[in-house]
N, C-alpha and C positions, 0 to 999 in steps of 0.2 A: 543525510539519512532520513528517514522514517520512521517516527516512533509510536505517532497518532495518528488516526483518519477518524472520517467521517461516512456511515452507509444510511443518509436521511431517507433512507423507501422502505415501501412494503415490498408483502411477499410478491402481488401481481405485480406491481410498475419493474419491479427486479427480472422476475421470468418474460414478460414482454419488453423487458427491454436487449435479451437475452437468445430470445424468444427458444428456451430451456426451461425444465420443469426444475425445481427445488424441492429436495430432499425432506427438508427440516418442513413439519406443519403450518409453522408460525416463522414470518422476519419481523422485529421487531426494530423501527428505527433507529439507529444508532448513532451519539455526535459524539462517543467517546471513546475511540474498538482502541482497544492496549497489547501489548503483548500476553501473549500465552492464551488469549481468548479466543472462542471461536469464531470464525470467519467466512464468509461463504463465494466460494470459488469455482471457475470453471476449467475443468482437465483436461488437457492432449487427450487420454485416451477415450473420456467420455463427453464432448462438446456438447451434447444437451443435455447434460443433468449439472445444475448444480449443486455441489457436493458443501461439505462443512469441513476445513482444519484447522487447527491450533497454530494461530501466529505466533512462528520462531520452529524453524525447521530444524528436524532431527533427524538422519540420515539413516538409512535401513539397518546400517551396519554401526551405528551408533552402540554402546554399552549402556546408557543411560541417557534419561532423559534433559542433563547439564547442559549438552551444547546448546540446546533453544535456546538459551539466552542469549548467547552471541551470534545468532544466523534470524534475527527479525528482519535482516537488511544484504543482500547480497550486491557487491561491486561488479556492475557490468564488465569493467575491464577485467579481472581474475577470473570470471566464472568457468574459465575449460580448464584452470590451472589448481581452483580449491576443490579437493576430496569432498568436502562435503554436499561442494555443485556441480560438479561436474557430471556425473552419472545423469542428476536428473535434468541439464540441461539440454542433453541426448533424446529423453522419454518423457520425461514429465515436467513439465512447462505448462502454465496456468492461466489465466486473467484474475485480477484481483479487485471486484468494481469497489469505486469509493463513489463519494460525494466532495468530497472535498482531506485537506490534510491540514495537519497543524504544526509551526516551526516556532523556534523561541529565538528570540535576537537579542542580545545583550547590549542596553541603550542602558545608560548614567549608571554602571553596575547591577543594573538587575536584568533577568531575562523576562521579557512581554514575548506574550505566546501571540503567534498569529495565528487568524483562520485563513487558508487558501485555498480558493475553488475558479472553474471554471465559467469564465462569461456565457458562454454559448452553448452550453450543454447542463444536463443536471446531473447525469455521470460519468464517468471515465473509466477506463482499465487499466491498472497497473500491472505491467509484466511480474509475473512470480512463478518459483517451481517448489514442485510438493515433493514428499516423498510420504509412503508409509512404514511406520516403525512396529516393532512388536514388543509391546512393555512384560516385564516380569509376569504378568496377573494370564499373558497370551493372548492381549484384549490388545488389538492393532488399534493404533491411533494415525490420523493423514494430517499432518503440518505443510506450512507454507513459507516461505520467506518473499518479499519486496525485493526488485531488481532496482537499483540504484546506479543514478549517471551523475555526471556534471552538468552543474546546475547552466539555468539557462538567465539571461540579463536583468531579469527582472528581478526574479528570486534570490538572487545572487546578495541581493539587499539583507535577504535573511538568514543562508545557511549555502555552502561550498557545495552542498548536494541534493539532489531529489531522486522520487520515484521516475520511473523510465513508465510513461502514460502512451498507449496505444490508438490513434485513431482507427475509429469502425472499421476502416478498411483495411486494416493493420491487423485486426486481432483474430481475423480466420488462420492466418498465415505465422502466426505464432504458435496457436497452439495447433499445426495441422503436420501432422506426425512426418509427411513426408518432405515437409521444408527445407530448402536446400540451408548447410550451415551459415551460409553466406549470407543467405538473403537475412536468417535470423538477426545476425551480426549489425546488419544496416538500421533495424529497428530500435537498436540498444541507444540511440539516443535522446537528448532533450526539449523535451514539448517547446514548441515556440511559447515566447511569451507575451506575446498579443493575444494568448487564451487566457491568461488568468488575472484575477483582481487576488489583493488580500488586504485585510484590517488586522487590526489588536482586538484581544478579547479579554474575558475575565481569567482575571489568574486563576479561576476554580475550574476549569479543564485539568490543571496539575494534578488532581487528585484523581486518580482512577475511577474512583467508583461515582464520582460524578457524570452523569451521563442524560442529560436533557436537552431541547432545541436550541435553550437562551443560550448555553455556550456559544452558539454561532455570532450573538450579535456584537458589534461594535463596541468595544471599551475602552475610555480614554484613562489612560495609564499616569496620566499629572501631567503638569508644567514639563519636566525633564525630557521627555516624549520627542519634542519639538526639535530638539538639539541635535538629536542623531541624525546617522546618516540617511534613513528612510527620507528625509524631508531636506536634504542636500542637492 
């Protein structure tokens, strides 16, 4: 799964690197995006704007806004089969840039979170699909979920799953409304892993509301560290 990322850029290096305009006045670097907060994404039906939704998708036809919490993360393999993704896998289909992501591995009983990011790039797109909801108040909100695969050899170290990461050349073709389903289908898989490095970090990424650069840096988690299977 996915439960943490990283979006370390401003507003330019995000729309040039996009080369889309962004909605929101201000991006403010982020090394700590959580669920239910907002997120900045680009749509099937409007590829150069980037828009803002609330990670943890909630379906048009939702009654409330509960299900977020179980759709921060959708399985590539169910998505034509679950109600909740199926419609929008059809029309609304996203990019989700990060900078990097964060997994916890559970070495001498405790969980050490990792940072994972990419060697050769500063960022990446995760497939996702949005929908918009209409809350009681009539005031529409646009949510997101992460497309999740099977993990790839490296990663495998930390966690049985990842986000489903798009190369450049990948992500016209995702979200471009007339995509054959097929060809969709072929992209649902998992990033090589000769792209990415990852370390341990401070356990103060757990906390939500933590959210600064130093998260990213290297943290030696004790003696015990050694013994796992990271270093096997």
């Amino acid at each position: 799964m996915c439960g943490r990322y990283t979006l370390g850029l401003t507003k330019k290096s995000l729309e040039e690197r996009y080369d889309a305009d962004l909605q929101e006045q201000l991006l403010i670097p982020r090394y700590n995006v959580a669920p239910t907060q907002s997120v900045p994404i680009l749509c099937q039906q409007s590829p150069g704007i980037i828009s803002v939704a609330k990670w943890g998708l909630i379906p048009s036809w939702a009654k409330d806004a509960s299900i977020a919490a179980k759709t921060i993360n959708a399985r590539a393999e169910t998505l034509s089969e679950k109600p909740s993704f199926k419609q929008a896998l059809t029309s609304k289909r996203c990019l989700i840039p990060m900078t990097g992501f964060y997994e916890w591995k559970l070495i001498s009983g405790r969980k050490i979170p990792h940072f994972i990011h990419l060697n050769d790039a500063e960022i990446i797109s995760a497939a996702g699909l949005y929908d918009d909801w209409q809350n009681a108040s009539g005031l529409w909100v646009r949510t997101c979920t992460i497309i999740t695969t099977e993990v790839n050899q490296l990663l495998s170290e930390l966690h049985h799953r990842m986000p489903v990461f798009l190369p450049p050349k990948q992500e016209k073709t995702w979200i471009d409304p007339n995509a054959d389903p097929q060809s969709l289908d072929a992209l649902l898989r998992p990033y090589p892993d000769d792209h990415f490095s990852f370390h341990p970090v401070s356990q103060a990424v757990n906390k939500v509301g933590t959210d600064h650069a130093g998260l990213l840096d290297e943290h030696d988690p004790g003696p015990s560290y050694t013994q796992g299977s990271l270093f096997d």
